[in-house]
C-alpha positions in Angstrom: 59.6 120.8 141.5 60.9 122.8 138.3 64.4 122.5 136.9 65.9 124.7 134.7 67.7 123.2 131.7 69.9 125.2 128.6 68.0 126.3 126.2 70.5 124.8 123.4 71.9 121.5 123.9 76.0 121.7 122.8 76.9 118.1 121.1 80.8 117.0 120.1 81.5 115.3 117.2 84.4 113.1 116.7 85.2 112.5 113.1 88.5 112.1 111.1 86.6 112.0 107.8 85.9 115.7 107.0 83.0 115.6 104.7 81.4 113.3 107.1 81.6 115.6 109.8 80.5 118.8 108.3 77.4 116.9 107.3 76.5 115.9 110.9 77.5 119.2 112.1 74.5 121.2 109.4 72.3 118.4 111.1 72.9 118.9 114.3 73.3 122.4 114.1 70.1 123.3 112.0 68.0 121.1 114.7 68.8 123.9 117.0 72.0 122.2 118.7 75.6 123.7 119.6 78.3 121.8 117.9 81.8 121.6 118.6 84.2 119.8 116.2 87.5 117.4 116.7 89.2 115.3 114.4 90.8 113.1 116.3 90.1 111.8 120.3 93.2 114.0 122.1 91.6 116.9 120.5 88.0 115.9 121.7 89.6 115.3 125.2 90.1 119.0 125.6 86.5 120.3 125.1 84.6 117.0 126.3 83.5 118.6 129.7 81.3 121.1 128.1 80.1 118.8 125.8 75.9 118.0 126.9 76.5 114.6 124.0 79.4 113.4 122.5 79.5 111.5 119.4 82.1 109.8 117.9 83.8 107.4 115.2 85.0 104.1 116.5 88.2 104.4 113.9 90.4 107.7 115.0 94.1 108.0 114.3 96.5 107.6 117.3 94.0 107.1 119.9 90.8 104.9 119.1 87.2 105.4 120.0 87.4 103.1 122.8 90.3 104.2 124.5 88.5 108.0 124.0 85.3 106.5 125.8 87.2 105.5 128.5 89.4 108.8 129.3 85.8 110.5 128.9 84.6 108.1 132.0 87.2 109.3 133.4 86.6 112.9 133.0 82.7 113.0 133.5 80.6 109.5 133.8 77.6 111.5 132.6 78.0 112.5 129.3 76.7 110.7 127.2 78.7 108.9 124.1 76.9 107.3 120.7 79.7 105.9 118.8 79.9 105.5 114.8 81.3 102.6 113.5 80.9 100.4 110.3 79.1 97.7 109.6 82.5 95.2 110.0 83.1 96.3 113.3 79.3 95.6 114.8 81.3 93.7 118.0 83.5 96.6 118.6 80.1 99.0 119.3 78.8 96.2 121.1 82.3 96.1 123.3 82.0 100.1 123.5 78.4 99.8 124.9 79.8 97.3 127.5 82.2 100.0 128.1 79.9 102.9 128.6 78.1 104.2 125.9 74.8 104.9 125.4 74.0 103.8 121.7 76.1 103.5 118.9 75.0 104.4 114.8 75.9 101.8 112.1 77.5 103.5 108.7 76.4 104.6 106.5 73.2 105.6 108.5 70.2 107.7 107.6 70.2 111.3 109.2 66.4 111.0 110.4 68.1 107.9 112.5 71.3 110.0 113.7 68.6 112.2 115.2 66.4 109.6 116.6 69.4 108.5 118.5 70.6 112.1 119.7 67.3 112.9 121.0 66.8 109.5 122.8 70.2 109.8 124.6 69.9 113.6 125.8 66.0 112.3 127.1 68.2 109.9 128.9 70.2 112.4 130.3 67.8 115.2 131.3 66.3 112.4 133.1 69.3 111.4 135.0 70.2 115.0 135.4 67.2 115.4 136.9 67.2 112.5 139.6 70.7 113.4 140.3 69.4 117.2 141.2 66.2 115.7 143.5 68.5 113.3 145.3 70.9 115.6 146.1 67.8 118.7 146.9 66.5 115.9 149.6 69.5 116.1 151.4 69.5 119.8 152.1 65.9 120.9 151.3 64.3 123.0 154.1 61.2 123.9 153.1 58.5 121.5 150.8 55.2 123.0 149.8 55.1 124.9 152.7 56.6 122.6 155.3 58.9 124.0 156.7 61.7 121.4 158.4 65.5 121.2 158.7 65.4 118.3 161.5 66.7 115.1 160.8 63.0 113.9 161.8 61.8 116.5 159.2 64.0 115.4 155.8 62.8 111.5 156.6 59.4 112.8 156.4 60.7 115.2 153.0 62.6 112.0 151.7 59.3 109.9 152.5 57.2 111.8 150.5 59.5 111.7 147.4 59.1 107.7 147.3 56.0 107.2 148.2 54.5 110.3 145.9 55.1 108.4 142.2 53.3 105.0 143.9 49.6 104.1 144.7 50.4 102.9 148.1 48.1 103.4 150.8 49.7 105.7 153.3 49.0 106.1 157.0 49.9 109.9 158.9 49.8 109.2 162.1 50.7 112.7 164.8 49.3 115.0 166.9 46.5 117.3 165.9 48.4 120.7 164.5 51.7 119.0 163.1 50.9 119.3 159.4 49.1 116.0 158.4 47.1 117.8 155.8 49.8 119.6 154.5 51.7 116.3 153.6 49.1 114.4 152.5 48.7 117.7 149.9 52.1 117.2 149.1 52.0 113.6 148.7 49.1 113.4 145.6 50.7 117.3 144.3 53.8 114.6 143.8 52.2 112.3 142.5 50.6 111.2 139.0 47.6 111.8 139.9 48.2 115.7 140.9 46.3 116.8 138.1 42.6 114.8 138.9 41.0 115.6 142.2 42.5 115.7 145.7 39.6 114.9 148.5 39.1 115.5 151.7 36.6 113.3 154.3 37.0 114.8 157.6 35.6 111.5 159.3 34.8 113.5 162.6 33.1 116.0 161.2 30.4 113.3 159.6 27.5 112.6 161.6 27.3 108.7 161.6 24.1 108.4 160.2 25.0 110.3 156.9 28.5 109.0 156.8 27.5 106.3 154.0 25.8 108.6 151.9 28.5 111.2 152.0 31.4 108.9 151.7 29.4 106.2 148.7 26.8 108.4 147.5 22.9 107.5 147.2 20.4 106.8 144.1 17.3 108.8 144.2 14.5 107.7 146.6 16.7 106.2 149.1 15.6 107.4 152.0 13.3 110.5 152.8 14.3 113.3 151.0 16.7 111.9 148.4 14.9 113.6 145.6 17.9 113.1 143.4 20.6 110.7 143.0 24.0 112.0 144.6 27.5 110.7 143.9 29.7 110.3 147.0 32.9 111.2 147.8 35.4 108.8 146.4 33.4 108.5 143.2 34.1 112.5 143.1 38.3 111.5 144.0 37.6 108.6 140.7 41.4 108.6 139.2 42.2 111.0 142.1 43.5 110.9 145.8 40.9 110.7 148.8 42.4 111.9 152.0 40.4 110.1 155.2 41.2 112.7 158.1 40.8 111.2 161.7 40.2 107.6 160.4 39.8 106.1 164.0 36.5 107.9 164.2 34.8 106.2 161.3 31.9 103.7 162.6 32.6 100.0 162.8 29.7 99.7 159.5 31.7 102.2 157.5 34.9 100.2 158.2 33.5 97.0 156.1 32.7 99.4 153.5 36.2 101.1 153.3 37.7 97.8 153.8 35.6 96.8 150.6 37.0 100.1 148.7 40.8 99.5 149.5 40.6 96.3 148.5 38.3 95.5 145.8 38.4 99.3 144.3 34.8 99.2 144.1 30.9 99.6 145.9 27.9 100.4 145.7 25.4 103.9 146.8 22.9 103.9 148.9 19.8 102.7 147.9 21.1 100.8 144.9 22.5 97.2 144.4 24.7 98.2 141.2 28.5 97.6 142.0 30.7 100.7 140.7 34.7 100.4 140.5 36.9 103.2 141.1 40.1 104.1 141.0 41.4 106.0 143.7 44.9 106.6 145.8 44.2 107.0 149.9 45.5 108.6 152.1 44.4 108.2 155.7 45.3 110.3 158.8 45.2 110.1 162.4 45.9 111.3 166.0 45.0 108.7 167.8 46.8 105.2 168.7 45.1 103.2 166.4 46.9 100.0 167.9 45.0 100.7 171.5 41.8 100.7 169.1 42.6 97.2 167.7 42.7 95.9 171.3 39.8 97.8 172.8 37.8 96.2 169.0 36.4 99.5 168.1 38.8 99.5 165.0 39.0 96.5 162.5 42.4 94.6 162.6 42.1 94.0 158.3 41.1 97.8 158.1 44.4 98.6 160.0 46.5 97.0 158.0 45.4 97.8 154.9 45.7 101.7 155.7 49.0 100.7 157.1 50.8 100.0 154.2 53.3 103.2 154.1 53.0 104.1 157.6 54.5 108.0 158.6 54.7 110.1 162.0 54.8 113.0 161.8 56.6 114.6 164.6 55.4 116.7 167.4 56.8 120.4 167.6 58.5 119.9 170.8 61.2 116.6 169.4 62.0 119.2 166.8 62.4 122.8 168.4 65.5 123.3 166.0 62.6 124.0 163.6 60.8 126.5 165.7 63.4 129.4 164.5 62.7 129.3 160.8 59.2 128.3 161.0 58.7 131.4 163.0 60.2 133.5 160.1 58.3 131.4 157.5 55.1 132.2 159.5 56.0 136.2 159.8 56.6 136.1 155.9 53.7 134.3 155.2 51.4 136.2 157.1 53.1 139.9 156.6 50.6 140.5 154.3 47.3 139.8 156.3 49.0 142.3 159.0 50.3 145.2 157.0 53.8 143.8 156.4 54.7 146.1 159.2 57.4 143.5 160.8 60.1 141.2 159.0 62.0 139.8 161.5 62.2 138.4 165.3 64.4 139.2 168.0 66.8 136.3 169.8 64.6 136.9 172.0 61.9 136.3 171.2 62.7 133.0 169.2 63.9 131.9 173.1 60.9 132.9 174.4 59.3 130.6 171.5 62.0 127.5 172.0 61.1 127.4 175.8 57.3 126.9 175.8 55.6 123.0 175.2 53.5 123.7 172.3 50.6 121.5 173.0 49.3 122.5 169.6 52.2 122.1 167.4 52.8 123.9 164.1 49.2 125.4 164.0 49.4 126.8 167.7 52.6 128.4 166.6 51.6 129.7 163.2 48.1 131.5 165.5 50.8 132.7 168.5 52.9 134.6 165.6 49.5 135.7 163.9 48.8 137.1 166.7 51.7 138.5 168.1 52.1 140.3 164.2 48.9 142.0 164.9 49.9 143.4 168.5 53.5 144.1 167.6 54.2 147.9 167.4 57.9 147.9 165.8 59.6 146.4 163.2 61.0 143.4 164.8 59.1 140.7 166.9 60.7 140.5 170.4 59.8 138.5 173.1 57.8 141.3 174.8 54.9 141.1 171.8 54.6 137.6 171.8 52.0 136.0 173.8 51.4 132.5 174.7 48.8 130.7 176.2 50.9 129.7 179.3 48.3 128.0 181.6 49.9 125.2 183.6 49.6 121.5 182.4 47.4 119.4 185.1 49.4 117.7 187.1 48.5 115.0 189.5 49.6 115.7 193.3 52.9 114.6 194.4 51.6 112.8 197.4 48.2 110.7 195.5 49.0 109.0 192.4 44.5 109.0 191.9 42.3 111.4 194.2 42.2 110.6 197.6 39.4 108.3 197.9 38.8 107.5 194.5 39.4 104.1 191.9 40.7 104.0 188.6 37.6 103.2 187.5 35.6 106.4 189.0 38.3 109.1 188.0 38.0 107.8 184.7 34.2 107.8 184.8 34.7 111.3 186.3 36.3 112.7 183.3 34.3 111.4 180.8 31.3 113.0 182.5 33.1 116.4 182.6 33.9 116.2 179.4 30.7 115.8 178.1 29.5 118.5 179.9 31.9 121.0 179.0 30.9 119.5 175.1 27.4 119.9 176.1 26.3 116.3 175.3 28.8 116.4 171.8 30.1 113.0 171.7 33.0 114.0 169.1 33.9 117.1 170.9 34.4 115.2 174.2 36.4 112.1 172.5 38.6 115.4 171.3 38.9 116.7 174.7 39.9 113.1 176.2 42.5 111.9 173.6 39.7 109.4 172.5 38.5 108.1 169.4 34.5 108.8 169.1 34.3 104.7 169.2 36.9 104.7 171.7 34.3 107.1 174.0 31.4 105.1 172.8 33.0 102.1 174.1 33.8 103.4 177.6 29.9 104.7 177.5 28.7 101.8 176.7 30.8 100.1 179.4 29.0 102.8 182.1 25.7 102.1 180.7 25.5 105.5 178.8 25.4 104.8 175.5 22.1 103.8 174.0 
């Protein structure tokens, strides 16, 4: 996030002693700073809220530095006050520091030091300024590196990113396939310290489990047939960076001692070679499965769990926050305006009801493909509920009158659906675990439970 500050900072002094004033005010004013001048504190009172700094003499006639400090707290508790004061009166800065300000300048004092002390108090501020302006842009901020949210459910998961960003806590996403996982763990490491070293992706299904330890650890040359080279992995490519672990449940129990190993020692060792490297690296892990239903089936460790749980997040299905439907849709039509010839900028009532009535099964992606789609087919300038087109199969139900088959155990309808599912995967273990709701352990579990599994 990017805020714009003044290009000149304006600073008040408050000085009764004329010569001493016009000297600060060449200093000031040379180091590229607006300065406005009083003589005494009722004076100062009447320009201190466009002040950005105000510095003043402890000593003033009528009304004393001290009783000035505190009508300025009164007026604005931000600005920022360095009081001047001689070297007699050291207990009186200390008292005005207790009272507010920010530093205070011993006379006679050096001007390299008067600017030491201006610079370090408007750092102070800009900093404050600048928490001030995030706390108050969480409360009301919509969209977040293209997330696009204005649910309550939405701004906890926008004000969740902001605290966890600046940490190296291990964070846990745990939702549905198509709500956006990827997207905030992007925005989690582009938040964070480390958004300038590498940002890593592992997609743990897409590994097949007998090159997951090479691709995830790495491998020295001659490890095993065909390693002509040595290879680094992937987290010693994310070193001083963020690894992102999609669909952690799949990982195989031997991978999990290893990861275990990573998160908590921050080191390991390739394939093929018995030197120990350390790394530094920030994870992030993501799932869309229950990984508690894992833990008691034992196809997930229990130490694993919790050491990926650490800042746990769900991320909310589309259908517990339809109130975002309406300006997702119009984020989506800007967005993708320009892959469809930026022929329509807007969507009917309509159509957005058409939209707020159906389940989406496949969340935010299903919706960002239905208006892709629906841009591409629309004829006219505005998208109405006539040129959107949903995939409005029925969900499978089971009958009213049998709570299983007719006929049929738990136990054999189960059985029953794995088997179909591995057909329509043609054999594809991961592919079918996707079609159940399953883990790939969880399915190799229940294989291995109906003698399938070698």
């Amino acid at each position: 996030m990017k805020f714009t500050t003044p290009m000149k900072r304006r600073i008040l002094v408050v000085e009764d002693e004329d010569k001493l004033r016009r000297v600060i005010e060449l200093q000031l004013s040379s180091a590229g700073f607006e300065v406005d001048k009083a003589r005494c504190a009722e004076d100062a009172l009447k320009i201190a809220d466009r002040a950005d700094l105000i510095l003043s003499d402890l000593r003033l006639p009528q009304m004393d530095g001290l009783e000035l400090l505190t009508a300025i707290r009164r007026q604005n508790s931000q600005t920022p006050v360095i009081v001047m004061t001689a070297f007699g009166t050291i207990e009186t800065a200390v008292e005005a520091m207790k009272g507010g300000a920010t530093d205070f300048l011993i006379k006679p004092f050096a001007l390299d030091d008067l600017m030491k002390v201006v610079n370090k108090a408007l750092e102070v501020r800009a900093l404050r300024d600048e928490n001030l302006q995030l706390r108050e842009e969480l409360g009301r901020r919509y969209a977040f590196d293209n997330i696009v949210g204005r649910s309550p459910a939405m701004q906890e998961v926008f004000a969740t990113i902001m605290r966890v960003a600046p940490t190296r806590a291990t964070v846990l996403l745990a939702g549905e396939s198509g709500v956006g996982k990827d997207l905030i763990a992007r925005a989690i490491h582009f938040h964070s310290p480390r958004r300038e070293k590498p940002l890593v992706k592992i997609n743990c299904t897409a590994l097949p489990e007998n090159l997951m330890e090479s691709e995830l650890f790495g491998y020295e040359k001659g490890a095993f047939t065909g390693a002509m080279t040595s290879k680094p992995g992937k987290f010693e490519q994310a070193d001083t960076g963020t690894v992102f672990l999609d669909e952690i449940g799949d990982v195989p129990a031997t991978i999990q001692v290893k990861l275990l190993r990573v998160l908590q020692e921050r080191e390991f060792e390739r394939l093929g070679c018995n030197v120990t490297r350390h790394i530094d690296v920030r994870v992030i892990a993501a799932t869309n499965q229950d990984l508690r239903a894992a833990l008691e089936q034992g196809t997930f460790r229990e130490d694993l769990y919790y050491r990926l749980n650490v800042v746990p997040m769900n991320i909310p299905p589309l259908r517990e926050r339809k109130e975002d439907i309406p300006f997702l849709a119009q984020h989506f039509i800007k967005k993708l305006g320009a892959d469809t010839g930026d022929r329509v900028h807007e969507i009917t009532d309509a159509g957005i009801a058409k939209l707020m009535q159906y389940h989406w099964p496949g969340n935010v992606r299903e919706l960002e493909n239905v208006i892709e789609r629906s841009l591409v087919m629309c004829s006219s300038a505005r998208l109405d509920a006539a040129d959107i087109k949903l995939e409005m199969a029925p969900r499978s139900r089971v009958q009213a009158d049998h709570f299983l088959p007719e006929g049929m155990t738990l136990d054999q309808y189960e059985q029953d659906l794995i088997r179909e599912a591995l057909r329509r995967a043609d054999g594809n273990k991961s592919q079918a675990a996707r079609l159940l709701g399953l883990t790939r352990n969880a399915l190799r579990y229940r294989l291995t439970q109906m003698g399938l599994e070698s």
